[in-house]
C-alpha positions as CSV (number, residue, x, y, z in Angstrom):
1,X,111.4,77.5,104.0
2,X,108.3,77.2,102.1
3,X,107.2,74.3,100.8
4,X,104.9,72.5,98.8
5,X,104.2,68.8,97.6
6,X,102.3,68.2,94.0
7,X,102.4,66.1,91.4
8,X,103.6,68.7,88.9
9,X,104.6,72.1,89.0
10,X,105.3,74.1,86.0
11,X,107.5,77.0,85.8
12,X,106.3,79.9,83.9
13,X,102.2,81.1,83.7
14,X,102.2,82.2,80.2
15,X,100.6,80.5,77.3
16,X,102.7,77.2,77.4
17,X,102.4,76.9,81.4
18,X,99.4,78.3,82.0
19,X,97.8,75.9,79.1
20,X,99.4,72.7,80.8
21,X,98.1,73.7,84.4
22,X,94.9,74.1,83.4
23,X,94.7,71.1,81.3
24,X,96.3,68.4,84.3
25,X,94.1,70.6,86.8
26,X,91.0,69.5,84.8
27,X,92.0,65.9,84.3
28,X,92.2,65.9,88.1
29,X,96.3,66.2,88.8
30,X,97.6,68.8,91.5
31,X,99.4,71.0,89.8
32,X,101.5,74.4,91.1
33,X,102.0,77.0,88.9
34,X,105.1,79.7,89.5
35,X,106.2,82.8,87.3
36,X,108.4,85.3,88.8
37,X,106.4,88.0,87.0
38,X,102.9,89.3,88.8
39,X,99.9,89.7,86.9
40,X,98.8,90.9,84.8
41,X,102.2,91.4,83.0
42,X,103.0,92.1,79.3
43,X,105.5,90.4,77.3
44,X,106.8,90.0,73.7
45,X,105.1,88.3,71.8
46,X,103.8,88.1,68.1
47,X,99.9,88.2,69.1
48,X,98.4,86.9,66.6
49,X,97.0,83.5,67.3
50,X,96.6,80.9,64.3
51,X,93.9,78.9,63.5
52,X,95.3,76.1,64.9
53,X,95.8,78.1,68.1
54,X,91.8,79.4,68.0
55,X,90.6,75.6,67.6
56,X,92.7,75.1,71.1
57,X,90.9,78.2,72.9
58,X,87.6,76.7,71.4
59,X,88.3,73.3,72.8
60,X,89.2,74.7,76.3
61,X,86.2,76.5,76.4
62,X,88.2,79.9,76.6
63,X,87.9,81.5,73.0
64,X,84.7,83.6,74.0
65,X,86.1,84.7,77.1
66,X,89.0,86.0,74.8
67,X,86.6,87.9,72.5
68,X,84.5,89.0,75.7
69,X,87.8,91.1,76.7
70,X,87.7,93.3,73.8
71,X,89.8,91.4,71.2
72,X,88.2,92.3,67.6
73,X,87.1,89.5,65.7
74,X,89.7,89.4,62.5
75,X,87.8,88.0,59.2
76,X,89.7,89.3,56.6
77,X,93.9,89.0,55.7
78,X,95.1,91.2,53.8
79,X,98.6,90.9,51.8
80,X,100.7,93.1,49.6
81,X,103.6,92.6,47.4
82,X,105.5,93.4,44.2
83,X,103.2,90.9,42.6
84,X,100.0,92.1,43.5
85,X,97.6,92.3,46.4
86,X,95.4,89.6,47.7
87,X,92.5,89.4,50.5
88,X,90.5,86.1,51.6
89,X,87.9,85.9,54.5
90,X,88.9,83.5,56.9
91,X,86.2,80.5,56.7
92,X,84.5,78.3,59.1
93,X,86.6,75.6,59.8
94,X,87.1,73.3,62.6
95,X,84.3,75.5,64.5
96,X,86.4,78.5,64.3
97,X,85.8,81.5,61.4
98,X,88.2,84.7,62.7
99,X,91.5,84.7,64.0
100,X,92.1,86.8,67.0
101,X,95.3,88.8,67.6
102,X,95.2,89.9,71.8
103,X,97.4,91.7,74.0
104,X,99.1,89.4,75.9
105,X,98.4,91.4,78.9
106,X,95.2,90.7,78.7
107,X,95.5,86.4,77.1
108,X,97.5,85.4,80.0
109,X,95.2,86.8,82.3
110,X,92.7,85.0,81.5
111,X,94.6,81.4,81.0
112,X,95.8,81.8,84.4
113,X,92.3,83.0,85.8
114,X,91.3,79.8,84.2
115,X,94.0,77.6,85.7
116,X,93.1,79.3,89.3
117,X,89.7,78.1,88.5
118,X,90.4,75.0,87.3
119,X,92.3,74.2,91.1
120,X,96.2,75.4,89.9
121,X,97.7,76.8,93.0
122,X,99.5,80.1,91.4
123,X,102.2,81.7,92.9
124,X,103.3,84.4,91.0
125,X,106.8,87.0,92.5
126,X,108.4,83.5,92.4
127,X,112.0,83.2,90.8
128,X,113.5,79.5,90.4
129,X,117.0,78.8,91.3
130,X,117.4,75.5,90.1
131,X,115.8,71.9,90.1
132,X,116.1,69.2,92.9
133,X,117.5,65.9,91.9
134,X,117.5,62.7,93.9
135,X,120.1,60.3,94.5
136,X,119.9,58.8,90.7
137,X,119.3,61.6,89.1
138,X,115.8,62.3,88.9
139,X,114.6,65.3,88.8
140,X,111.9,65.4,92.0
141,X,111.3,69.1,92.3
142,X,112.5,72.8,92.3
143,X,113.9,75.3,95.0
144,X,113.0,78.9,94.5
145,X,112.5,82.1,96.5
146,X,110.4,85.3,96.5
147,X,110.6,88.4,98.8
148,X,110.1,86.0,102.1
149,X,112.6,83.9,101.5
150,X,113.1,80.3,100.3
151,X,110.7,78.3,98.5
152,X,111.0,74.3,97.5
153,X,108.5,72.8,95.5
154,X,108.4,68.7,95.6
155,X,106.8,66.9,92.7
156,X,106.5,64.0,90.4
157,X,107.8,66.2,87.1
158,X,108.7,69.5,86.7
159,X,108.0,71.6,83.9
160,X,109.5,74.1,82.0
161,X,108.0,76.8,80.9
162,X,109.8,79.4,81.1
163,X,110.9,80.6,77.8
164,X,113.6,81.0,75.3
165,X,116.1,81.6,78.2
166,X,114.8,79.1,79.9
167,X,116.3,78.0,83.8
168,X,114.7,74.8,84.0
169,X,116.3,73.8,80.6
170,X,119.9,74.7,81.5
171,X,119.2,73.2,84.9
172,X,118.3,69.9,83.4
173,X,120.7,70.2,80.7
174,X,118.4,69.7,77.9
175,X,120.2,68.9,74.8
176,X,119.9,70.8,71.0
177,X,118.2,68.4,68.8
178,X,118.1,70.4,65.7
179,X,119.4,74.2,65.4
180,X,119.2,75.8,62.0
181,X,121.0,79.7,61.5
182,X,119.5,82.9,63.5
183,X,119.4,85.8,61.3
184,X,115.9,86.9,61.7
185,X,114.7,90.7,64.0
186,X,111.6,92.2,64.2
187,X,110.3,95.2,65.5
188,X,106.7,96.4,66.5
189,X,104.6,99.2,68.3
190,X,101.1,99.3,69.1
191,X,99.1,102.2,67.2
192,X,95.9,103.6,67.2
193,X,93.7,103.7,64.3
194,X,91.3,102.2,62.0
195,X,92.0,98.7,61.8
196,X,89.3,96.4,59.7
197,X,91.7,93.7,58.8
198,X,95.0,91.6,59.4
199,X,97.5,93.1,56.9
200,X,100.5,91.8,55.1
201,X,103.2,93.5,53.1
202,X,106.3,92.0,51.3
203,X,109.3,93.5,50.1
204,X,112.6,93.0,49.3
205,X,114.3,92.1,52.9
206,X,111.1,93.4,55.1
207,X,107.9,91.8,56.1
208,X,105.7,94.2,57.5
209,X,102.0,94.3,58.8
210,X,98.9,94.9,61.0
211,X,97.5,92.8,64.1
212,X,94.2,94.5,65.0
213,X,94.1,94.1,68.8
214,X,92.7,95.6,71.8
215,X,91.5,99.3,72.4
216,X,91.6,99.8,69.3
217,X,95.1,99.9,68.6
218,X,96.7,97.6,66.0
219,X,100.5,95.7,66.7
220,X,102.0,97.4,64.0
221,X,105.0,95.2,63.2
222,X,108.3,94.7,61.0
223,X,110.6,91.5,60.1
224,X,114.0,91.8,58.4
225,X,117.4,90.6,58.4
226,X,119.2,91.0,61.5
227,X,121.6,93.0,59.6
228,X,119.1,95.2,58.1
229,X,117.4,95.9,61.3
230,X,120.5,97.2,63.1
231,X,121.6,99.5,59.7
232,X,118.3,101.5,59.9
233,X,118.6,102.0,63.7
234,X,122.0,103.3,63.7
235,X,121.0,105.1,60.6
236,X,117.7,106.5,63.0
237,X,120.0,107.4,65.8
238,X,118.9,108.5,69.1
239,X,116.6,110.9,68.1
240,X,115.1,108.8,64.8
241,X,112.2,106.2,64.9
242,X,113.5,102.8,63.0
243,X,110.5,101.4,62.7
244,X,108.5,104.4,61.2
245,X,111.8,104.5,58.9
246,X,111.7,101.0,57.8
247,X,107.7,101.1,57.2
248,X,108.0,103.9,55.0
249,X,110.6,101.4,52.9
250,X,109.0,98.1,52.9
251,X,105.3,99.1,53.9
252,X,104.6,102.3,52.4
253,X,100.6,101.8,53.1
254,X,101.0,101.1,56.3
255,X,103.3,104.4,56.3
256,X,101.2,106.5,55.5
257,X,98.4,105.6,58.3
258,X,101.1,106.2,61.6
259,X,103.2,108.5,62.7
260,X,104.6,109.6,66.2
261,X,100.9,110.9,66.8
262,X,99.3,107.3,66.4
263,X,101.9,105.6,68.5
264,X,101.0,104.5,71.9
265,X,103.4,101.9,72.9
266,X,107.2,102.2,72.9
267,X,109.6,99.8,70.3
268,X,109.7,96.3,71.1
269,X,111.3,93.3,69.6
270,X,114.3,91.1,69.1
271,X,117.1,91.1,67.4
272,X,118.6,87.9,67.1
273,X,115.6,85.1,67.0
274,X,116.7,81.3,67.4
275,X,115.5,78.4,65.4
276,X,115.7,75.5,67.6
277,X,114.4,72.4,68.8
278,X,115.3,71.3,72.3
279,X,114.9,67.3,73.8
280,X,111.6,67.2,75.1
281,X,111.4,65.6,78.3
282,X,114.1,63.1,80.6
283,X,113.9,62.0,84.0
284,X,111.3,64.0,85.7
285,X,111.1,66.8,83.6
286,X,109.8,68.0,80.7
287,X,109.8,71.2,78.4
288,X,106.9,73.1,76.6
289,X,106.6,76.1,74.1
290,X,109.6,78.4,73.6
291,X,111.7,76.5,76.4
292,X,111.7,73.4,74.0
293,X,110.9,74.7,70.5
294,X,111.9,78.0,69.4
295,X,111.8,80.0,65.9
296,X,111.7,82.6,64.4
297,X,108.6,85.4,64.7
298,X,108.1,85.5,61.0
299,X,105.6,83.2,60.7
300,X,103.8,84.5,64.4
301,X,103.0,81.1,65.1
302,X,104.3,80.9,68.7
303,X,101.3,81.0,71.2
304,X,99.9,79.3,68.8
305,X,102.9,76.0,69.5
306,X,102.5,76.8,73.0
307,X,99.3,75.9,73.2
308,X,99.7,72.7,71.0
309,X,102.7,71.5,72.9
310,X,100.3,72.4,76.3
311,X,98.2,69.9,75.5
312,X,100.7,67.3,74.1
313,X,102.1,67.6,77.1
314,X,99.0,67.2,79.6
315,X,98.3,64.1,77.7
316,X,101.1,62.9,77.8
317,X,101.9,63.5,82.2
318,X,98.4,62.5,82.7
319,X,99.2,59.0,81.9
320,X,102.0,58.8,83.1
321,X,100.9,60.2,86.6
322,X,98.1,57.7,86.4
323,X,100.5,54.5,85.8
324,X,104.1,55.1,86.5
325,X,105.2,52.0,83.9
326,X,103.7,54.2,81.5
327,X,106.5,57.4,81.7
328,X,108.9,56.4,79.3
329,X,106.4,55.9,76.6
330,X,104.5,58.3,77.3
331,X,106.8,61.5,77.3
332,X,109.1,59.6,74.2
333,X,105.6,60.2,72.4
334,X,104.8,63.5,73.6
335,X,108.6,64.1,72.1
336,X,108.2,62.6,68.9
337,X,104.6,63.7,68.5
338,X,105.6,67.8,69.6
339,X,108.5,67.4,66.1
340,X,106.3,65.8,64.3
341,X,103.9,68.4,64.2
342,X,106.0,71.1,64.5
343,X,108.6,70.6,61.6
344,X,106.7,71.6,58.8
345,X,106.0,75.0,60.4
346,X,109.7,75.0,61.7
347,X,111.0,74.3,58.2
348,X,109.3,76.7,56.9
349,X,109.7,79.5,59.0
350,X,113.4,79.1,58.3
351,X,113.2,79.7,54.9
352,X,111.1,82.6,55.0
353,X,113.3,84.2,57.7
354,X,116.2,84.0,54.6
355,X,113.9,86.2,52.6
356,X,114.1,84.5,49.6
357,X,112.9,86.4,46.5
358,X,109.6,87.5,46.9
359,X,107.9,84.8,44.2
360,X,109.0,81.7,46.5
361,X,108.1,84.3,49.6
362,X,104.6,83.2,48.8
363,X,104.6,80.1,47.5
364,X,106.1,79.4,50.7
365,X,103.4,81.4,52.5
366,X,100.7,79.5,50.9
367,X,102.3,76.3,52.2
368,X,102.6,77.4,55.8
369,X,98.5,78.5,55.5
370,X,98.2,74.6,54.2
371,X,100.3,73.4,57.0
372,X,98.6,75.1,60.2
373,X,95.0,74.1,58.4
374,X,96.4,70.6,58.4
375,X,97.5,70.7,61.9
376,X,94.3,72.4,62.9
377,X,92.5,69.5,61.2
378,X,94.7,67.6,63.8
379,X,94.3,69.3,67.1
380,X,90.3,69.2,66.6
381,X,90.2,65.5,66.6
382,X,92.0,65.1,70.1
383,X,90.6,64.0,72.8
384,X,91.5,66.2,75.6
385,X,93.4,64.7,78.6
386,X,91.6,63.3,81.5
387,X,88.5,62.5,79.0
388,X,88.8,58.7,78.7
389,X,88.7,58.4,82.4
390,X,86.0,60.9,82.9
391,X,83.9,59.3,80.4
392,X,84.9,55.9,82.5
């Protein structure tokens, strides 16, 4: 049996874990980190990362080394739709004038390079069974195993991070707060190209676009209905390309710039995307990103909740670990603080994944670019966790 004794360990090194390591490994907590993928290791993911996201990387002192791996500075959004086209340069707000849109390959890297540095112990070929309980309850650890055997992992809380299928969330039997319908897919590929700007297109039952990411490749990407999404691949067949076939209908300028020759990435995607809110925390535990709040990928907004809820939730552990009378409040406000600033967003995203007519489309996009300014606005003003006590 291997074993180790922290004060938390966090299950899952991706953006949601990896942020909350290196956040309570920086306020001075010893924190374990296990994933049962090995790094560096892709995953799906919607890439780009929102302003309110960027304003986190800046404040973590992590933004340049994101830029420094190759990710192309995005200044410009594009979007098309039966009403017209539109472009705006992203401004300097909150210290932060582009948006970046990486591989994920390459952004969890370097948040768990960061946690390593910051003092995380990683341990990565790790798969969790299950969370240890003492004799009232309380969840006091995990028990695991990789290729040599056994591992159990004592600590004061246990976090999960580990996705929308999350172990440590059934194990804990985190309750539904709030579930709204799931009728939302979306598809994407990564092509090679020319790609100067973030692109949007709109049209009836599809919203399509461009990410400009590493290598210069672009995450060429599709939403629709569920319904839709499985029509054109049995329509495709085994032989056809669904996502090249729904371009040419929804995003005929995009179209027109890939082909099979430009691809360099197989399909990904989802078919069926949740919208749901999980309880955030209970005795001894606590969830963060898609294991806690999960919607869908229209609005691309989820590293950037991850790292919100990240360091929501370092705050809110970091006084708790510091005075034990403090828990209950402390993780009821990390709770209540995580919905509050995630419903607009949530709401939102909801709607849009109903594809309303295209008109409200963008009146509703307009209020989800007024929302994540707002919670940008927000996030600047924090003060990170463990900074009272340093500055003590």
């Amino acid at each position: 049996m291997q074993t180790h004794d922290v004060d938390v360990v966090v299950v899952g090194a991706r953006c949601a874990g990896a942020g909350t390591a290196l956040l309570l490994a920086r306020a001075g907590h010893d924190v374990l980190l296990l994933d049962r993928a090995t790094f560096p290791s892709d995953t799906v993911s919607t890439h780009v990362i929102a302003r309110s996201g960027m304003v986190q990387l800046h404040r973590w002192g992590l933004l340049e080394a994101v830029v420094a791996s190759g990710a192309p500075r995005l200044c410009r959004v594009e979007f098309t739709s039966e009403l017209g086209f539109m472009a705006r340069e992203v401004k300097d707000r909150y210290g932060v004038d582009f948006l970046l849109a990486p591989r994920r390959v390459v952004l969890d890297e370097i948040l768990l390079e960061a946690a390593r540095a910051a003092g995380v112990h990683v341990r990565t070929g790790v798969s969790v069974d299950g969370v240890v309980r003492d004799g009232e309850g309380r969840v006091t650890g995990v028990h695991a195993h990789d290729v040599h055997g056994p591992v159990e992992a004592r600590a004061r809380y246990v976090v999960g991070a580990d996705g929308l299928g999350s172990r440590v969330a059934r194990a804990v039997g985190a309750p539904l707060l709030l579930v709204r319908p799931s009728s939302g897919a979306a598809q994407y590929a990564y092509h090679a190209g020319n790609w100067p700007a973030i692109e949007h297109h709109l049209a009836d039952d599809a919203f399509a676009g461009i990410f400009p990411t590493h290598g210069g490749q672009a995450c060429v990407w599709v939403c629709a209905p569920e319904q839709v999404v499985r029509a054109h691949r049995r329509k495709a067949g085994r032989a056809g390309d669904p996502l090249l076939q729904m371009l040419e209908l929804a995003a005929p300028g995009i179209a027109a710039r890939v082909d099979a020759t430009t691809r360099r990435s197989p399909v990904r995607g989802m078919l069926r995307m949740p919208n749901h809110i999980r309880q955030a925390s209970g005795p001894g535990w606590a969830l963060v990103g898609d294991a806690g709040c999960h919607r869908d990928a229209i609005t691309g907004h989820g590293i950037s909740d991850a790292f919100r809820d990240a360091e929501l939730l370092a705050s809110a552990l970091d006084t708790a670990l510091r005075d034990p009378a403090c828990e209950t409040d402390a993780l009821t406000a990390y709770g209540l603080e995580r919905d509050r600033m995630a419903r607009d967003v949530f709401d939102l995203t909801c709607e849009l994944s109903t594809f309303p007519r295209q008109a409200r489309f963008l009146e509703l996009q307009k209020r989800l670019a007024l929302a994540i300014d707002v919670m940008a606005g927000e996030l600047s003003g924090r003060r990170l966790p463990g900074a009272a006590t340093a500055a003590a």
